[in-house]
C-alpha positions as CSV (number, residue, x, y, z in Angstrom):
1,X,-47.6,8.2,-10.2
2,X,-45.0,7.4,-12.9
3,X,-45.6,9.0,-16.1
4,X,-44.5,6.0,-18.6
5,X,-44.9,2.9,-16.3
6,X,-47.5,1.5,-18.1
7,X,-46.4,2.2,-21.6
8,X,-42.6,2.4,-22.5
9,X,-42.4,4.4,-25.4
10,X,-39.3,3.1,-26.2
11,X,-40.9,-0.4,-27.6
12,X,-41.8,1.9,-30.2
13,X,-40.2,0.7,-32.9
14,X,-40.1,4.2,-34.4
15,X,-38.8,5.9,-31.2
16,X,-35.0,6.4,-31.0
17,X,-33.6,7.0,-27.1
18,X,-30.4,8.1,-26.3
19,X,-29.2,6.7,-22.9
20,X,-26.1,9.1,-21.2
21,X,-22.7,8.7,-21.8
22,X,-19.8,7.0,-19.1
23,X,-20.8,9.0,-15.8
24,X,-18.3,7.6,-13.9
25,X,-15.4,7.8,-16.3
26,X,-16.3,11.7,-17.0
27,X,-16.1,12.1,-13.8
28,X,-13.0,10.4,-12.9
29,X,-11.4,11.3,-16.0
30,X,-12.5,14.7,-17.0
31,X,-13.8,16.8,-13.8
32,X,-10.9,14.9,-11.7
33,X,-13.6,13.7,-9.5
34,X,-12.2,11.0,-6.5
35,X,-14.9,8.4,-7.1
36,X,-14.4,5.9,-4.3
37,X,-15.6,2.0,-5.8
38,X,-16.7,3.7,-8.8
39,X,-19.8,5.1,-6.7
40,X,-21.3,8.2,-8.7
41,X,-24.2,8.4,-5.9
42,X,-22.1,9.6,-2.8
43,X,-22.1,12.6,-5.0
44,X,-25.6,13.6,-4.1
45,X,-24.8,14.7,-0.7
46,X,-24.1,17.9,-1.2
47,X,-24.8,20.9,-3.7
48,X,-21.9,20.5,-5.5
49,X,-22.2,16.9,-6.2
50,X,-25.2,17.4,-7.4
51,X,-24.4,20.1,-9.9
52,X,-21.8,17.9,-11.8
53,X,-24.5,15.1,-12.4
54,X,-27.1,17.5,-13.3
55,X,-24.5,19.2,-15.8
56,X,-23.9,15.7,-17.1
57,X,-27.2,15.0,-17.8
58,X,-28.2,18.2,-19.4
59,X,-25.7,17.8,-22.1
60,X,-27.1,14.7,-23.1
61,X,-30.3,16.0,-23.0
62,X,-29.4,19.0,-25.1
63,X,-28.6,16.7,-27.6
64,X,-31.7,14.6,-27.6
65,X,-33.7,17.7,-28.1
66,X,-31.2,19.0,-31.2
67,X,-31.6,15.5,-33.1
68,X,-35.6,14.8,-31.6
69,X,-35.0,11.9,-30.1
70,X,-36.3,10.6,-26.4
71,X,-33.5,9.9,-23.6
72,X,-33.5,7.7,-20.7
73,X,-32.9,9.2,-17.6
74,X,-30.5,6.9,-15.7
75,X,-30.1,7.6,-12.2
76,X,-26.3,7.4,-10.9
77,X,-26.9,4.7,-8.6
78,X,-25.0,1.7,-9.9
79,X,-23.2,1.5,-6.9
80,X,-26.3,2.2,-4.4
81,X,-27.2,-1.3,-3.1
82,X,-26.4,-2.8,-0.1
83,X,-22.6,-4.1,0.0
84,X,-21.4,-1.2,-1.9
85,X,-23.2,1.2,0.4
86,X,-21.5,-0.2,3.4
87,X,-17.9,0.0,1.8
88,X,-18.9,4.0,1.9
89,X,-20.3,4.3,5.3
90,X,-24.0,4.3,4.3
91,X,-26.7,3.0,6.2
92,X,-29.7,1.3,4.7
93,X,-31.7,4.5,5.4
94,X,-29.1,6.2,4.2
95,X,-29.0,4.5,0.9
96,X,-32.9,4.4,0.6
97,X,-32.4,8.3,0.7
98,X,-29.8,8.6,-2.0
99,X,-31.9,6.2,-4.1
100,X,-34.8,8.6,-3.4
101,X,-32.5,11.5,-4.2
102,X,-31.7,10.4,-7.4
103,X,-35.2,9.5,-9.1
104,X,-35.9,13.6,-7.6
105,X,-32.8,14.7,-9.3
106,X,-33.9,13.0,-12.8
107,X,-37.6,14.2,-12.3
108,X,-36.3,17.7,-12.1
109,X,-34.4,17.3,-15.1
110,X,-37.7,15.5,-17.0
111,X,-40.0,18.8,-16.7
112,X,-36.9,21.1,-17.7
113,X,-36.5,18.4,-21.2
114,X,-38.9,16.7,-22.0
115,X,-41.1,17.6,-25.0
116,X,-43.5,15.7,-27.1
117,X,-40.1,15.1,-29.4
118,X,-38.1,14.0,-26.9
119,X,-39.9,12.0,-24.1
120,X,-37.8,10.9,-21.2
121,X,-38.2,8.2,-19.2
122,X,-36.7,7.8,-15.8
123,X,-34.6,4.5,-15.2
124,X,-33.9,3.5,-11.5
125,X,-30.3,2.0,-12.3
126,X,-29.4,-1.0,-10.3
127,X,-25.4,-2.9,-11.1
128,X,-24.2,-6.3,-9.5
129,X,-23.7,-7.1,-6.2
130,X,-19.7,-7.4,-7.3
131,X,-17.6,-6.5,-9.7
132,X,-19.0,-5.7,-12.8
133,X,-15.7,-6.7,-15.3
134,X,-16.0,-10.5,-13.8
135,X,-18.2,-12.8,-12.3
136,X,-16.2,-13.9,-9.1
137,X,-18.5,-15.1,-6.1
138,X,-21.9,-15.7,-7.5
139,X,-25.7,-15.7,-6.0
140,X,-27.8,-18.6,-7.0
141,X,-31.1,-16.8,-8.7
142,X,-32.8,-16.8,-5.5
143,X,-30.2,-14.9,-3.5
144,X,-30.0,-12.3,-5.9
145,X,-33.6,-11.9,-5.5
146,X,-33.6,-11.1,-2.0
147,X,-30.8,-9.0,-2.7
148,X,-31.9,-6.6,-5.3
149,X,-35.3,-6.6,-4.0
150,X,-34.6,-3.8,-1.7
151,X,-33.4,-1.5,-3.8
152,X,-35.9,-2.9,-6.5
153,X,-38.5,-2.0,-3.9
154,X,-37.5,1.4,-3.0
155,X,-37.5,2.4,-6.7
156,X,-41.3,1.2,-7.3
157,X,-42.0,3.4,-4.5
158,X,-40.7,6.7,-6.5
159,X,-41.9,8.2,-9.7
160,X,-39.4,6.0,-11.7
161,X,-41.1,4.6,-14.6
162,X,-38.6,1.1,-15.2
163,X,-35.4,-0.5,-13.5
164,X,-32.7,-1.3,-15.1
165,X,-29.7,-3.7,-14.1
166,X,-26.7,-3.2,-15.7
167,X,-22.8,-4.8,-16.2
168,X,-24.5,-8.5,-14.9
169,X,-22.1,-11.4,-15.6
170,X,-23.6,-14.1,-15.2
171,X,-27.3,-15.1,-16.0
172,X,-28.4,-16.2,-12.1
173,X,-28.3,-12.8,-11.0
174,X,-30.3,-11.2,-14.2
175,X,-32.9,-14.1,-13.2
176,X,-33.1,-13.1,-9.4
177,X,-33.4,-9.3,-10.0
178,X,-36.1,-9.5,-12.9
179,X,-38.1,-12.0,-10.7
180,X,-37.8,-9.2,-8.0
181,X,-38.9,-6.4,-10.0
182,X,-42.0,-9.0,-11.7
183,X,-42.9,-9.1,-7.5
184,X,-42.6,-5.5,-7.7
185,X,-44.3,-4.9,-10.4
186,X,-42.3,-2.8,-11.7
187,X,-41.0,-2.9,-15.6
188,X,-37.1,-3.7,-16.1
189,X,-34.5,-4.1,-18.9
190,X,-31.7,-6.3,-18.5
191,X,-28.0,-5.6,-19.7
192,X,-25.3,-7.9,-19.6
193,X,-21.4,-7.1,-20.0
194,X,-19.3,-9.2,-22.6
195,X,-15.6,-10.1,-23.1
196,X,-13.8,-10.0,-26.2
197,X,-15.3,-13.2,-26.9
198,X,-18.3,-12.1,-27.1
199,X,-19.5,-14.3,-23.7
200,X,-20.4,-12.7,-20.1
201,X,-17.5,-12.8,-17.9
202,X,-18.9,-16.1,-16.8
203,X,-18.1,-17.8,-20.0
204,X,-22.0,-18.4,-20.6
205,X,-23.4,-16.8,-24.1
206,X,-25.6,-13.5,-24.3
207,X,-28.1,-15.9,-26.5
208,X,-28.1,-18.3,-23.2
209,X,-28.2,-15.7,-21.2
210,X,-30.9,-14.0,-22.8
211,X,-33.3,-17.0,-23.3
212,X,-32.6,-18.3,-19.8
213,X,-33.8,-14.9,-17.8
214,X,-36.7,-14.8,-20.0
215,X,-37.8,-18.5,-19.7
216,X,-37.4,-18.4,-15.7
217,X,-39.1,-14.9,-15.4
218,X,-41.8,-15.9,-17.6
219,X,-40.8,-13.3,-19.9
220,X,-40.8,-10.2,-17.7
221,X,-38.0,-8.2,-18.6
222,X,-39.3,-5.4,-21.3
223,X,-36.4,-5.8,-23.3
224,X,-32.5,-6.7,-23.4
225,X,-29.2,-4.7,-23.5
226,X,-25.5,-4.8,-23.6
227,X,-23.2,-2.9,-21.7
228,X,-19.6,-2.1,-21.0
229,X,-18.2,-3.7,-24.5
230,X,-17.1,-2.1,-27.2
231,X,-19.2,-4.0,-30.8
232,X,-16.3,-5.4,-32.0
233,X,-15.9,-7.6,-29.0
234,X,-20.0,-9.0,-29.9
235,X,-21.1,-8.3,-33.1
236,X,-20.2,-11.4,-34.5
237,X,-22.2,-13.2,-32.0
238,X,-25.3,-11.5,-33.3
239,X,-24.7,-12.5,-36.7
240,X,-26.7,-15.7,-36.0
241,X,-30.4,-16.2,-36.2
242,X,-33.3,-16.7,-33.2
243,X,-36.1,-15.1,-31.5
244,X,-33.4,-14.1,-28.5
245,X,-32.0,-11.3,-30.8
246,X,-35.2,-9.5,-31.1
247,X,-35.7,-9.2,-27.7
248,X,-32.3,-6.6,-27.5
249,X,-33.2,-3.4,-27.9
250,X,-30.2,-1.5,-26.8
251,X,-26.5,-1.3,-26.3
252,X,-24.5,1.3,-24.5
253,X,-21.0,0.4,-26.2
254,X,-17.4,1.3,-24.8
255,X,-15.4,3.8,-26.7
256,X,-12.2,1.6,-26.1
257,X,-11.3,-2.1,-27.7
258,X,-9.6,-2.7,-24.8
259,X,-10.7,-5.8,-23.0
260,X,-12.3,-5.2,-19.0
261,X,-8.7,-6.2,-17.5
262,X,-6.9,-3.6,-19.8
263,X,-9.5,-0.9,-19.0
264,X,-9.4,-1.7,-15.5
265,X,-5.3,-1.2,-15.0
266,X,-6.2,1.6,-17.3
267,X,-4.5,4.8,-15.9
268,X,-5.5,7.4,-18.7
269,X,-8.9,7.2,-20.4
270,X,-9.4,5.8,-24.0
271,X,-11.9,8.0,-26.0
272,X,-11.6,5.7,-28.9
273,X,-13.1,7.4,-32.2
274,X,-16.3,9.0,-32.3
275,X,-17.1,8.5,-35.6
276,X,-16.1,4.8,-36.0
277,X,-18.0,4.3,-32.8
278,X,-21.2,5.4,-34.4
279,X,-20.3,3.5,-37.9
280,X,-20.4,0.3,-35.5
281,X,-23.7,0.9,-34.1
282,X,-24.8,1.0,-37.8
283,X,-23.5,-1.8,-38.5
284,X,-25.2,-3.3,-35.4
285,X,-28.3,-2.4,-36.9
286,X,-28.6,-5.1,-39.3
287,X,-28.7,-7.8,-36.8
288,X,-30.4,-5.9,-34.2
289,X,-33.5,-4.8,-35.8
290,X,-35.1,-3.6,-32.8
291,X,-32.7,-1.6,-31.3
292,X,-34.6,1.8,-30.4
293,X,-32.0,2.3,-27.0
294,X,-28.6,3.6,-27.4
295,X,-25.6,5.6,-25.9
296,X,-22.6,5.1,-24.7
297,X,-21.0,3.5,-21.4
298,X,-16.8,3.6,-20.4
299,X,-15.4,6.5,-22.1
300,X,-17.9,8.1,-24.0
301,X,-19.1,11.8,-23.5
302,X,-21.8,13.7,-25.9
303,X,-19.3,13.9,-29.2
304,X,-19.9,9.7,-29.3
305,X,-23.5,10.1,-28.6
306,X,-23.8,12.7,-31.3
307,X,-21.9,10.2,-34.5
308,X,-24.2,7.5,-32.6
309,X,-27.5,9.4,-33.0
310,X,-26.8,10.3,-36.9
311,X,-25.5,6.8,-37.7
312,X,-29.1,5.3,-35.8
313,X,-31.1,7.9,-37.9
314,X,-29.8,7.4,-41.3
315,X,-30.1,3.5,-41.2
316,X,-33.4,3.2,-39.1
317,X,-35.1,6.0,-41.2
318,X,-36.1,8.1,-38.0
319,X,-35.8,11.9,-39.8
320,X,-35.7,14.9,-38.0
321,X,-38.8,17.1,-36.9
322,X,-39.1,19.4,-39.8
């Protein structure tokens, strides 16, 4: 049975969780890992694969431990539904297995980790059906339902305590996956992408998007995030005023400024700064009261989650164990 299913300790307001760096772009970019479509799960197949995700991991988890915070466990299987399992040659039990794979991996690494400092919670990651830098052909909410279901399903049958879906572009999608996991009972968070303008790829706006999943899911996402964007590309969007903002509790920023086209004709990897990554999140703060969730996403390794871990602590008050 999961451990936190029932109770996310991360709606604490007074519980801080770091979520793992860019997987994928550590890989690609510092191990020299051939990722094919961006899929970090093919890597489970074999021993060796599985090494450079646990190593991943670990380092983020060595951190949480140093600074006594909880981390969320992701799993690597943004790529591991349907449509981008068939690009790879992966049948649906084949798929089912790596899902499975993955929530084994991250339980592993729970018992090694976890302390009453730093609880971690296991997130069965889910990503779009497409592309997620743009919203090109788009499911009504209904499609994406019966879409995401499956691997929604296969996730409620493991020892993972929530779902996630991450880099959604446009709202229908978010709506169909959280009325999925609501059939499923099974807890979820929500995480859109952002351009530059501050608006999902499909030109509608994160406060729309927000308030739209949660009035046609009858409120069952546990919270909100935001993905894939570096904070000067939203923040002033959350320099407004409404209900929707305390319902995000997370962002896992991009290092670079770059916009999604940039990044993705990218040929060498944009760290950014570390420190003025973690300044932002501060900054953040003061419109996001409620943000206990954060970490990093393209381009970010352990030195970003570090300056993002201080800055969280010294504004939100959460002190070290003494």
């Amino acid at each position: 049975m999961s451990q936190y299913r029932s109770q996310l300790p991360m709606l604490d307001h007074d519980q801080l969780f770091l979520a793992p760096g860019g997987l994928e772009t550590t890989l690609l970019f510092h191990e020299g890992i051939d990722l094919p479509h961006f899929a970090s799960f093919d890597l489970l197949k074999d021993d060796a694969g599985v090494a450079l995700i646990e190593s991943h991991f670990e380092r983020f988890a060595t951190l949480a431990r140093e600074r006594g915070v909880g981390v969320m466990l992701t799993t690597p299987t943004w790529r591991a539904n349907r449509d981008w399992g068939r690009k790879l040659g992966y049948s649906d039990s084949e798929l089912a297995d790596a899902n499975w794979r993955a929530v084994d991996l991250m339980l592993e690494l729970r018992a090694k980790w976890q302390t009453p400092q730093t609880p971690c919670v296991i997130v069965g990651t889910i990503g779009p059906r497409g592309d997620g830098y743009q919203a090109g052909a788009r499911m009504s909410a209904d499609e994406a339902r019966a879409y995401h279901r499956t691997q929604i399903e296969t996730f409620a049958a493991t020892q993972a305590d929530m779902v996630s879906v991450n880099t959604f572009t446009y709202i229908d999608e978010a709506i169909g996956a959280a009325q999925a996991a609501q059939a499923c009972a099974m807890p979820i968070f929500v995480s859109f992408t952002v351009e530059t303008d501050g608006r999902l790829p499909s030109g509608e706006t994160l406060q729309e998007a927000v308030e739209r999943t949660d009035a046609e899911t009858d409120g069952h996402p546990a919270f909100f995030m935001i993905n894939c964007a570096h904070p000067s590309h939203f923040e002033s969007t959350l320099q407004t005023s409404g209900d929707w903002l305390q319902r995000i509790r997370g962002v896992r920023a991009n290092a670079s400024r770059l916009s999604h086209a940039e990044l993705n004709d990218a040929t060498e990897l944009d760290e950014g700064d570390p420190a003025d990554l973690g300044a932002q999140y501060a900054f953040l703060r003061r419109f996001l009261p409620r943000m206990t969730v954060v970490g990093g996403c393209c381009g970010t390794d352990v030195r970003h989650a570090d300056q993002i871990c201080q800055a969280m602590q010294r504004v939100s008050a959460i002190e070290l164990p003494a």
